[in-house]
N, C-alpha and C positions, 0 to 999 in steps of 0.2 A: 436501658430500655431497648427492646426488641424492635429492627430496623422499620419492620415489616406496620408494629404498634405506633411507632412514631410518624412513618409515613400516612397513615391513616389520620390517626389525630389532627396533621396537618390540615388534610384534607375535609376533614368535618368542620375544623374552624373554619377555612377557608371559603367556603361553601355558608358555613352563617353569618358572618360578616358580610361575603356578597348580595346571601339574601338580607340580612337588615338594611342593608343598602338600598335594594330595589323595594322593599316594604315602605321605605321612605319615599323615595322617589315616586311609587305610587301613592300615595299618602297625600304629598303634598300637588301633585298632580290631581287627585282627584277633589284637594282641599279649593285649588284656582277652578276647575271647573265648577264646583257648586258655586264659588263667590260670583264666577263669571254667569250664571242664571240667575243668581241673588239681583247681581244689578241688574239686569236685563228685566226683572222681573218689578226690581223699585223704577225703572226710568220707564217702563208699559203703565206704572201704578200713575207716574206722575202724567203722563202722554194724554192716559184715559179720564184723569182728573180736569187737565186743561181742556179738551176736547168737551165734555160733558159742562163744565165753566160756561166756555166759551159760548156752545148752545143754549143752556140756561138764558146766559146776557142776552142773548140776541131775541130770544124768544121773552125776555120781560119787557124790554124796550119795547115789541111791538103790544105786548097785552097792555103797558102804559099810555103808550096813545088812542089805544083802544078803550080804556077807563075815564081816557082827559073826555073820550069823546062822550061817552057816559055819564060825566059829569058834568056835560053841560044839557044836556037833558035829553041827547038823542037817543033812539032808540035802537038799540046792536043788530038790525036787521042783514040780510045780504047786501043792500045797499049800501048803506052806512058802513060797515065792514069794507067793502073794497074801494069806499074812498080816503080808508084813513092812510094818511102818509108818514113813514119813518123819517127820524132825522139822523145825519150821523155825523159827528164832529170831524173834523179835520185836523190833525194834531200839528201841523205845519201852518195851515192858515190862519186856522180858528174859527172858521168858517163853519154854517152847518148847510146841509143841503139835503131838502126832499124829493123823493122819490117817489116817483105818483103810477099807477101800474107797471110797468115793464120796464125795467132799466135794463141795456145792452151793453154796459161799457166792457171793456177787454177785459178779462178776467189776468194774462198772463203777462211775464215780466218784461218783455219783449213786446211791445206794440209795433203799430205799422206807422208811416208816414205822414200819414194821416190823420190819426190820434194825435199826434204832435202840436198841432195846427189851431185845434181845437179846445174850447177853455170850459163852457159846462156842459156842452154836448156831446156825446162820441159815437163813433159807431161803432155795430159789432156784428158778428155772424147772424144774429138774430134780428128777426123782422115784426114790426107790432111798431105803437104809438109808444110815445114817448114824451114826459114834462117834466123840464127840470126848474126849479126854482133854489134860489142861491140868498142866504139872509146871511147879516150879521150877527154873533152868537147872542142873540138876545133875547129875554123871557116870552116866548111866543104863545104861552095863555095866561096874558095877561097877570102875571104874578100869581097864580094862583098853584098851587103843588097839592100831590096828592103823595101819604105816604105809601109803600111798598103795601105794608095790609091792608089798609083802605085798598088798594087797585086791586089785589088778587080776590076781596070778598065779593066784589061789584062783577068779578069777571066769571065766581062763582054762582051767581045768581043766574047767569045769560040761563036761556033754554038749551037744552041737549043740542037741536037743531041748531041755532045758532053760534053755539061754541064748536060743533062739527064744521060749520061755514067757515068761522073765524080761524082753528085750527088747518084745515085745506088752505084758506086763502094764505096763511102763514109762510108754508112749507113751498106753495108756489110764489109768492114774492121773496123768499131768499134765496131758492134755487136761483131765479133770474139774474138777483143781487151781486156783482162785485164782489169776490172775494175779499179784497183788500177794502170794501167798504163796510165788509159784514166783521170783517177784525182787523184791529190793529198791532203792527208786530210788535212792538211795544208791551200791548196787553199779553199777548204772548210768550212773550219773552220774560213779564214780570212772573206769569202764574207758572212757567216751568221752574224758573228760578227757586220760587218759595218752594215749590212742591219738593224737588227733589233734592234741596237742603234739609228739609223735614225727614227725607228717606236716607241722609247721609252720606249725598253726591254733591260735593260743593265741588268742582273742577266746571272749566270752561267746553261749552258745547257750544254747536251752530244750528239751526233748525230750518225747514221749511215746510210749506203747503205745496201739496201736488194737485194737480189736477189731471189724472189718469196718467201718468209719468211727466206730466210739461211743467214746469217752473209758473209757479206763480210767482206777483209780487211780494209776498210776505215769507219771507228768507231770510234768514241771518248773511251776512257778506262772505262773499267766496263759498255758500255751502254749495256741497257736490254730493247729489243720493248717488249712495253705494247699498246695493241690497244688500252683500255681505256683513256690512258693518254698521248699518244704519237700520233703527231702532222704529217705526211707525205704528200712527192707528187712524182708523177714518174719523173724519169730523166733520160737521155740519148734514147729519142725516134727512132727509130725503120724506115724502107722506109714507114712501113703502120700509121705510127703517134702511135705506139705503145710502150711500154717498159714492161719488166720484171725487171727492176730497180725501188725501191723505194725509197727518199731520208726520214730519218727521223728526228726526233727532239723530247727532251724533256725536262723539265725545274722541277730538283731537288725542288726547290720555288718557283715553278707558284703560287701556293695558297698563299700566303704567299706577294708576290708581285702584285697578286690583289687587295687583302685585303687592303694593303700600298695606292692603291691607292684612296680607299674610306675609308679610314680610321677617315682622316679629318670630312666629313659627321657625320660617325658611330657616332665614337665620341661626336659632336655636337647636335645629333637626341639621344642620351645617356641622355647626360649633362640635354638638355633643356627637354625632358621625367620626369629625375628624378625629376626637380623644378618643372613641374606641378603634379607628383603626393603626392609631399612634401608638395604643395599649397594646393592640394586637399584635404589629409588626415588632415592636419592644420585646412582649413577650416569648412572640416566635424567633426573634436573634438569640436572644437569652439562651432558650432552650437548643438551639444549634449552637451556638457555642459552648453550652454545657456539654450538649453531646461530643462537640469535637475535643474538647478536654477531657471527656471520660475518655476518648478512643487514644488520646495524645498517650494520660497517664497511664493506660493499659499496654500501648506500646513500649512507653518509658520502661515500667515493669519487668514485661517478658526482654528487651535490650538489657536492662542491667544484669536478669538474669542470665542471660546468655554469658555477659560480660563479666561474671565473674564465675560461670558453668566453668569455665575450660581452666582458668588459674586453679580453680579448689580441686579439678579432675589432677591438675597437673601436677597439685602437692600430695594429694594421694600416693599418687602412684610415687614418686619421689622418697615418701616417707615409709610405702611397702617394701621400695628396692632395698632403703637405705635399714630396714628390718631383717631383712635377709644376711644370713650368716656366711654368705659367701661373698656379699659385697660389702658388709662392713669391714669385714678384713682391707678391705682394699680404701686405702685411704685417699686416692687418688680421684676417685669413682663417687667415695660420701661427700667428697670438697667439693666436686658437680653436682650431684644432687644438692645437697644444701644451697648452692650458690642459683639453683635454679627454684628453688624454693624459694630463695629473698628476693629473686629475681619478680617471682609472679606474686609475694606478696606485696612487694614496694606497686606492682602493677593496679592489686586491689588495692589499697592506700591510695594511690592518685588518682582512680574511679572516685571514691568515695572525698576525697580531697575538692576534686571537683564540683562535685553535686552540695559540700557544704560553700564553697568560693558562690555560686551563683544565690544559692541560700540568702548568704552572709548581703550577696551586692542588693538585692532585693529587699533586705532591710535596710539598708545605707549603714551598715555595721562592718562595712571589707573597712580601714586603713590604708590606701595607698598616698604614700607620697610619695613626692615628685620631685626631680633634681636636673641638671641640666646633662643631658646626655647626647650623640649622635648616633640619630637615626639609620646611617651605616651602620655601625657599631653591634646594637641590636640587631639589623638581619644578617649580619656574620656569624654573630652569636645563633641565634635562629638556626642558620642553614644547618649549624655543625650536627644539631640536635638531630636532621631527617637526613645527611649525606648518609651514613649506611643502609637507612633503609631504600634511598631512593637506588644506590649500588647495586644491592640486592638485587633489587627487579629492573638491572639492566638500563636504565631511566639515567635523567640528568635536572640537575639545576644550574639554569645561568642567569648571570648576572648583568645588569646594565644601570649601574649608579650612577645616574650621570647627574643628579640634583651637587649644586657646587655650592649651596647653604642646605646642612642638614639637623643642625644642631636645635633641640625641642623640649620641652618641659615634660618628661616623663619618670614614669615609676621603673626601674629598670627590667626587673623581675616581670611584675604583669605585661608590659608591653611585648616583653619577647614570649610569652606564654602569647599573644596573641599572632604574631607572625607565624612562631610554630604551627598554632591550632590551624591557621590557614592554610598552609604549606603541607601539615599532615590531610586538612579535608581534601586539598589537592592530590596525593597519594594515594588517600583510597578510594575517589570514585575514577580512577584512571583504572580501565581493565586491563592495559596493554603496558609498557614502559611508562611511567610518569616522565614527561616532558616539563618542566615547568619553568616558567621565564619570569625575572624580580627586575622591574623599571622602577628608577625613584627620579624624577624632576622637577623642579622651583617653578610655581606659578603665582606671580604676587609675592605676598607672605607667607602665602603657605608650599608644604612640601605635599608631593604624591608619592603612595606607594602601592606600586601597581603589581599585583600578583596573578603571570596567567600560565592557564595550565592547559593541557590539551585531549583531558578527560572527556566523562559524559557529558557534564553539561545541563542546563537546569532546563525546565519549562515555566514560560511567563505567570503561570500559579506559585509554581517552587519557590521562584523566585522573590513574590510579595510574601511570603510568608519563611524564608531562610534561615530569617536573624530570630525568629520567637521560640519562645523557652520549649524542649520537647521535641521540635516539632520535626520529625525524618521525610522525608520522601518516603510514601509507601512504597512497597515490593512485598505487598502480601505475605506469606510465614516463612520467607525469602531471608536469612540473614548473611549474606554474602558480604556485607560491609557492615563493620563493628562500630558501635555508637551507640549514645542517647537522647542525641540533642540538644545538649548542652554548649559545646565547645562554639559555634557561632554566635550563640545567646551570649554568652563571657564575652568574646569578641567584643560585638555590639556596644556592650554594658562599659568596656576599658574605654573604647576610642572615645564614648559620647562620655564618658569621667574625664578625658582627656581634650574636651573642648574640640573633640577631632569628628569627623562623619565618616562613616563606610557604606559602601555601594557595592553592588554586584551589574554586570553583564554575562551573559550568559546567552548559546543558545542549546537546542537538544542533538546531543550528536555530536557538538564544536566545541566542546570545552569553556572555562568559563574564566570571569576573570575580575579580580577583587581587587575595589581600589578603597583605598586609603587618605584623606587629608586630613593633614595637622596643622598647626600655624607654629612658624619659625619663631626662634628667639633670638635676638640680637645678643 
């Protein structure tokens, strides 16, 4: 795939994955804002319902005494209208107490000193006559009751004028009224209850009445309005359709009991998120590692053809001289050629010898066994194989055996095929004299062997990636060092056959350095 095609590609998934991401995230964002005016809009439903209750009651109570009086065969004039008196229970004493024009008592939760002192009297900001009278909760017309239809048809009958009288007189003796005598929190407290269980809000709230921001009596404990988060509607309206009463509400768990309800979603839009970008980045390793395998194998390719370019050039030419009628005469000359022919094809045989050995390990189909041998032994053997080449170019290898247990369960053959291949990668990324230095000593049970050289040198990527099948240090269409990536893969594949682990250190520039452990045999 074209680098230019694959970097794109990248780039347009990566780009819809981020946007299905923020599709979501507004999605569900704009999911909590609708449910968060859903409630807002059930706990106004419920507010407005008590609120409208609560006037209702207040407003039948008085048309009721207003009908007992009717019933006794007054006549609903202005007069008789503003002497009728409300009662209103007392859910603490049981008491009931009438209110006879102008009641003044304190409206708010806080009284003064004063009020204190005082048991059915009190006073207040407002000035006007006052009577209060105080019974116990007893049938005060004379057993007699009237039902709710009966009172509302009798109140139906009044004249315009006088249900005009009777409705003003209404609105001005509740205005005057005590809050806390015109409802009880209680009542309150049960008609939000229902209401907004009905709406699907069953979580703990606190409530109260305001009176133009002041605290009244009638509060749930510890409430605190907060306009930000607290929920209100007026109540107890006014002859102008007005009030200076607020009722409020707020919900300790609103947040918390939204969330709950889109939770399921969240959740879900989570879950199925995270498997597409787990598909995603799965897929996108894949395909970069596929790519790095096409570019490995293609390297691998053009290396072995290189690697076997210059053998088959070299038999050629070998097999034109040794064609030539003036050097076959010379038998001296075809015993060189020839000898240089089996030379470079023993060379392509052990190319190919190799890339089936890795083959073979990669099935678990190599055979090596194992015998008891010393680890000296093997890099003796080893060194003899690269002493002429290291001569060549001037270089050295030394030695420093100093492990005094070296004796280890090895294959004889593969293991020195493995110190070789080390010894040779040390040769050829050295551009100058190959220096290289062979440490072996006892740590524990096991033995080290340390192989350093005073080469190039790797870099901390080179490095993670050394021992994998294929895999060269790029140098672009640079073939200055012969190879195909095999020979540290074999490596690798022997030591870990051999219960043993290999390492590298390395830096760029400083040459690098291969270590080895085995575990000894007694």
């Amino acid at each position: 795939m074209n680098k230019k095609l694959f970097v794109l590609l990248v780039i347009l998934m990566s780009m819809s994955l981020i946007g299905i991401i923020f599709v979501q995230a507004y999605y569900i964002n704009n999911t909590f804002k609708n449910e968060k005016k859903q409630f807002v809009f059930n706990v106004k439903k419920a507010l407005t319902y008590t609120s409208k209750t609560v006037g209702d009651r207040e407003y039948k109570r008085y048309v009721n005494e207003l009908n007992k009086m009717i019933a006794k065969g007054v006549k609903p004039d202005s007069i008789a209208i503003r002497s009728i008196k409300v009662r209103v229970q007392d859910d603490n004493t049981n008491e009931v107490t009438f209110y006879n024009h102008a009641i003044f008592e304190e409206n708010y939760k806080y009284r003064s000193l004063i009020d204190i002192s005082l048991d059915s009297l009190t006073f207040s900001r407002f000035t006007g006559s006052t009577e209060t009278k105080v019974f116990k909760n007893t049938d005060l017309d004379g057993g007699q009751t009237i039902s709710p239809e009966e009172s509302f048809s009798k109140v139906y009958e009044m004249k315009r004028l006088d249900k005009e009288i009777f409705e003003n007189y209404y609105r001005e003796r509740a205005k005057k009224t005590p809050v806390h005598q015109r409802v009880k929190k209680a009542a309150i407290e049960r008609l939000l209850k229902r209401k907004l269980k009905e709406e699907g809000i069953d979580i703990d709230f606190k409530f109260g009445i305001y009176d133009r921001d002041l605290a009244t009596k009638i509060q749930s404990e510890n409430f605190e309005l907060n306009h930000t988060s607290t929920t209100g509607v007026p109540i107890f309206y006014d002859e102008n359709n007005e009030s200076n009463f607020t009722l409020y509400i707020n919900f300790p768990e609103h947040k918390k009991f939204i969330l709950s309800s889109i939770m399921g979603m969240v959740i879900l839009s989570i879950v199925f998120t995270l498997i597409i970008i787990i598909t995603y980045w799965s897929a996108l390793y894949q395909l970069i590692k596929q790519r790095q395998i096409s570019e490995i194998k293609t390297d691998f390719i053009n290396n072995m053809t290189h690697e076997f370019k210059t053998p088959i050039a070299t038999i050629n030419l070998a097999l034109d001289a040794i064609r030539n009628p003036q050097i076959i005469g010379d038998e001296d000359k075809v015993r060189r050629y020839l000898r240089m022919i089996k030379e470079e094809n023993k060379r392509m045989h052990a190319q190919v010898e190799n890339v089936l050995r890795i083959s073979k390990l990669e099935k678990n189909e190599l055979n090596i066994s194992k015998e008891r041998v010393k680890l000296h032994d093997l890099v003796e053997d080893a060194l003899a194989h690269v002493e002429l080449i290291v001569e060549d170019r001037n270089g050295y290898v030394s030695t420093h055996l100093d492990a005094v247990k070296s004796s280890i369960l090895a294959n004889e053959t593969h293991f020195t095929n493995v110190v070789v291949n080390i010894l040779d990668n040390a040769i050829k990324y050295s551009d100058g004299e190959p220096k290289i230095d062979v440490f072996t000593e006892n740590v524990g049970n096991s033995i080290l062997l340390k192989i350093k050289d005073q080469g190039n040198g790797m870099s901390k990527a080179v490095q993670k990636r050394v021992f994998e099948k294929f895999y060269r240090e790029h140098t672009g269409n640079v073939h200055n060092v012969k190879g195909h990536g095999l020979g540290l893969a074999y490596v690798k594949r022997i030591v870990d056959d051999h219960q043993g682990h290999i390492s590298v250190e390395s830096e760029k520039g400083k040459g690098s350095t291969f270590i080895v452990k085995l575990p000894l045999i007694s």
